[in-house]
C-alpha positions in Angstrom: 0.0 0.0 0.0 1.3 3.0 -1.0 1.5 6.1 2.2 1.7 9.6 1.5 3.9 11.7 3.2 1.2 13.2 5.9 0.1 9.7 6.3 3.5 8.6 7.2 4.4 11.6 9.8 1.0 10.6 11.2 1.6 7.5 12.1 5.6 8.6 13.2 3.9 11.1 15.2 1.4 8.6 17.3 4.1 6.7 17.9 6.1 9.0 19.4 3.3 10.4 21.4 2.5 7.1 23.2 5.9 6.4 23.9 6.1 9.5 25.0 3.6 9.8 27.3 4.1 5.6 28.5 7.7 6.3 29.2 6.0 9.3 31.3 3.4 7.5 33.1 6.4 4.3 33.7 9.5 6.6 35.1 6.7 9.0 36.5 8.1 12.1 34.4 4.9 15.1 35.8 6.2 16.2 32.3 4.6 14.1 30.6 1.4 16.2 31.6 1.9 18.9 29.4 2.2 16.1 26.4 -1.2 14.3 27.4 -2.7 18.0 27.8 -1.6 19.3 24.6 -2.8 16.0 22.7 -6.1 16.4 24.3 -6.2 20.2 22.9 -6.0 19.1 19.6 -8.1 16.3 20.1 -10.6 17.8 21.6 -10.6 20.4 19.0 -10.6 18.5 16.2 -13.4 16.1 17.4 -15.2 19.5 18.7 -14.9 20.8 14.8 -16.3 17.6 13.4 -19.0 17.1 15.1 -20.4 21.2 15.0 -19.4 20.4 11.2 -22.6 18.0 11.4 -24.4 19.8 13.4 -24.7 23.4 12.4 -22.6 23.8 9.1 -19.0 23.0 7.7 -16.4 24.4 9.9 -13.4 21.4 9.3 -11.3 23.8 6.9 -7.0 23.9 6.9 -6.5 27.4 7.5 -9.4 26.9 11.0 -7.5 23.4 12.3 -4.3 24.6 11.8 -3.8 26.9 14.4 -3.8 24.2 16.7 -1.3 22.0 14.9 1.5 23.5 16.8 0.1 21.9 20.0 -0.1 18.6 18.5 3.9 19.0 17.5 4.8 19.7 21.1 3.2 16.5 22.4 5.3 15.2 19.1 8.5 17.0 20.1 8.3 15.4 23.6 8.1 11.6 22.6 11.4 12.7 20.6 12.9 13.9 23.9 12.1 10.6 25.6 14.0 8.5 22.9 17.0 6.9 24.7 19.4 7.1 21.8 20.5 10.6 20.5 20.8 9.2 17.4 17.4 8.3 17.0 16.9 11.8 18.2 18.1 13.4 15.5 16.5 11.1 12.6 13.3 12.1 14.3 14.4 16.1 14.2 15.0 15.9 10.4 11.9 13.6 9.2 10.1 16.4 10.8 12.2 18.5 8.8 11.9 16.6 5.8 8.0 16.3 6.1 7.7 20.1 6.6 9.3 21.2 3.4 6.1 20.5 1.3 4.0 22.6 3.4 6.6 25.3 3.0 6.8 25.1 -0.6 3.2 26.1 -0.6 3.1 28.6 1.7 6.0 30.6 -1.1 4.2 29.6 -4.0 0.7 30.1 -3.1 -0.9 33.9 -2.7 -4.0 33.3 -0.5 -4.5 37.1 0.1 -5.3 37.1 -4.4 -3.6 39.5 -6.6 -3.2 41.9 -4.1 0.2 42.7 -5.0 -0.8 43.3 -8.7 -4.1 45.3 -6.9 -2.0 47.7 -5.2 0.1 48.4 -7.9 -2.9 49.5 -9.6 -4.7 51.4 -6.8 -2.1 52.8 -5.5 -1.7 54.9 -8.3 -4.5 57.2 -7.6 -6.0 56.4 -4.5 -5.6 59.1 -1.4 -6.7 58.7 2.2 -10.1 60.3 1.8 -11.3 57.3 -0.9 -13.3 54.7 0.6 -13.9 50.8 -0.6 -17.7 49.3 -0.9 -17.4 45.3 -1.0 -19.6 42.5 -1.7 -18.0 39.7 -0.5 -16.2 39.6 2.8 -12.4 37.8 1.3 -11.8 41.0 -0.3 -13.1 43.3 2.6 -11.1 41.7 5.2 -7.7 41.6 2.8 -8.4 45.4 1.9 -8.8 46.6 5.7 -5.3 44.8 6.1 -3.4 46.7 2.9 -5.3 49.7 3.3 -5.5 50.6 7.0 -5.9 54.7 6.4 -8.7 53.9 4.3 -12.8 52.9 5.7 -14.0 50.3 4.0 -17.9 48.9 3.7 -19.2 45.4 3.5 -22.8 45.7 1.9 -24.6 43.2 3.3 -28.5 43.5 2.5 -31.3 42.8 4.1 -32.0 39.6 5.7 -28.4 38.6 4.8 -26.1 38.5 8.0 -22.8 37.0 6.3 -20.8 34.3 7.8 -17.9 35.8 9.5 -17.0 37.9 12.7 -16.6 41.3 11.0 -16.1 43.0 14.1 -12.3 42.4 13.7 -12.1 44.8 11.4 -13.8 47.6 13.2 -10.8 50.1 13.3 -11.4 51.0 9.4 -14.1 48.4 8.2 -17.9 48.7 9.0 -20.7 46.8 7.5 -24.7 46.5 6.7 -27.1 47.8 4.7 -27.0 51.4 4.4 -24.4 52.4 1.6 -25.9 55.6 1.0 -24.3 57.2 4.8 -21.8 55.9 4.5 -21.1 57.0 0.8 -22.6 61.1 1.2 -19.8 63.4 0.6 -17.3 60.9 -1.2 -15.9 61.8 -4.4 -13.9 58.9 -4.9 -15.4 55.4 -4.3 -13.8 52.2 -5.1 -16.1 49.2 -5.6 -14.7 45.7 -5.0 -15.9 42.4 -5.6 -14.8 38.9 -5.6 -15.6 37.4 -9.0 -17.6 33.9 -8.7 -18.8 35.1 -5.5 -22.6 34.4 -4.6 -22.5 38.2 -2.7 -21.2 39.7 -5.7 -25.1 39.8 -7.2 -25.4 42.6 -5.0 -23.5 45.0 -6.5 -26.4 45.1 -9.5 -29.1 46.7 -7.0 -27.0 49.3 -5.7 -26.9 50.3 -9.2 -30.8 49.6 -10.3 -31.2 51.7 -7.2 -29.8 54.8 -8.1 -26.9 54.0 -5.2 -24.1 54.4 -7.3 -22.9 55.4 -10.4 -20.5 53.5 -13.2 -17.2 56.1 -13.4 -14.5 53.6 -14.5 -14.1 50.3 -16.0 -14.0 47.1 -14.4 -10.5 46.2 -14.1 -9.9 42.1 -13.1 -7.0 40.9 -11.4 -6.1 37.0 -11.3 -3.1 34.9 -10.7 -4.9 31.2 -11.2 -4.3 28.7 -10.3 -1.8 30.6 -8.0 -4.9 32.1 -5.8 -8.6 30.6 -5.5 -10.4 34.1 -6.6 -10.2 37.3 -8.7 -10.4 40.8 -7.7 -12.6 42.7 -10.0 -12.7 46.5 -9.0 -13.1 50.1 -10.4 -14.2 53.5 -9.1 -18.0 54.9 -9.2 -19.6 57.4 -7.5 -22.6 58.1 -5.7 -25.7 57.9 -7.4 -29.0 60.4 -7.5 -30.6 58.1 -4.8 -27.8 59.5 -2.3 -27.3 63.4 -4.0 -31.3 63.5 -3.5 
C-alpha cells in the first residue's frame, strides 16, 4: 500500500506520542502532563470541529484546524525527547524537517490574500486617504482593511443577509450592513470591490438599479490562477441620485 507523506508523519507522530507519554506515566516524568494535555487540545478540538461540522454547518477547513497543529507537534516533540538514543533523536528532528518542506513550498508559491500585490500596484496609483472601498464579499473586505488601513472600508450586506464571519475584527477602518448611501454622502472617490464567482457579488447590481451608485471607470480584473482561489474585480464609481437626493 502506498503512504503519503502526511500519512507517514502521522503514524511517526502517534508513535512518538505514546511512547512519549508511556515512558511518562512508567519513570513518572509530571512532564509528561503537558504532552497528554496538549494532545487532548487538539483532540478535543478537532473532534469538537467535526461534530459542529454536522451539526450546524461545515467548519473542518485547513487554514481553521491549523492553528492548533502547533500543540499537536509539542506533544510530538516530547516523545522525541524521551527516545533513549541521540541518534534516533536526531533522525526524528530531520523527518520532521523533511515532512515540513512541502508545506513550505506552498506557503512561497501560493498567494492566498489574491492578486493583491498586482491590486495595489494599480490602486495605489490614484488612491488618497479620503477614498473609501464598498465590497460585496467579505475575502476581499477583510484583505483590503489589512493593505489599506488609512482607508474605511464597507461590507454591503442586504437585508435579511447576516454574512458568515466575525466582522467585528475589522472595526478600526471596516464597518458593515445595509446602508451604503451614509456611509457614501460626501465621497468623491469610491472604489467598488468584488470577488468574482462570489454568490455576494449579485449585489452590486441593486446598488446600481437603485440609483446608489454610479458606473465612473471600467472594471478592471485581477487574477493569478491557479496561484490564488479568486479574482479581484474592482473600479471607481460614485454616488448615485438616490444619495445626492
Amino acid at each position: 500500500m502506498k503512504f503519503r507523506t502526511a500519512e507517514i508523519f502521522l503514524f511517526v507522530a502517534a508513535v512518538l506520542i505514546l511512547w512519549g507519554l508511556v515512558l511518562s506515566i512508567i519513570k513518572r516524568k509530571k512532564e509528561g502532563l503537558m504532552s497528554l494535555l496538549a494532545l487532548l487540545v487538539y483532540s478535543l478540538t478537532l473532534i469538537s470541529a467535526i461534530v459542529l461540522s454536522y451539526i450546524i454547518r461545515p467548519l473542518l477547513v485547513e487554514r481553521y484546524i491549523f492553528p492548533v497543529t502547533g500543540v499537536f507537534i509539542l506533544s510530538f516533540v516530547y516523545g522525541i525527547s524521551m527516545l533513549n538514543s541521540k541518534g534516533a533523536s536526531i533522525f526524528a528532528c530531520l523527518a520532521l524537517l523533511f515532512v515540513s518542506i512541502s508545506q513550505n513550498q506552498i506557503i512561497v508559491t501560493e498567494r492566498f490574500n489574491g492578486p493583491m500585490k498586482e491590486v495595489c500596484d494599480f490602486v495605489n496609483e490614484s488612491v488618497t486617504s479620503e477614498d473609501v472601498f464598498i465590497h460585496t464579499d467579505e475575502h476581499t473586505f477583510g484583505t483590503f482593511c489589512y493593505y489599506y488601513p488609512d482607508n474605511k472600508h464597507y461590507l454591503y450586506l442586504p437585508d435579511g443577509f447576516e454574512g458568515y464571519s466575525g466582522y467585528e475584527a475589522f472595526s478600526t477602518n471596516g464597518y458593515y450592513g445595509s446602508d451604503v448611501k451614509e456611509f457614501i454622502k460626501g465621497k468623491e472617490n469610491i472604489w467598488l470591490v468584488n470577488r468574482e464567482g462570489a454568490e455576494t457579488t449579485s449585489f452590486t447590481s441593486s446598488l446600481f438599479t437603485e440609483g446608489v451608485l454610479k458606473g465612473k471607470g471600467s472594471i478592471h480584473r485581477f487574477h493569478l490562477y491557479p496561484h490564488s482561489f479568486y479574482a479581484v474585480l474592482i473600479r471607481t464609481v460614485q454616488a448615485g441620485d438616490a444619495v445626492k437626493n
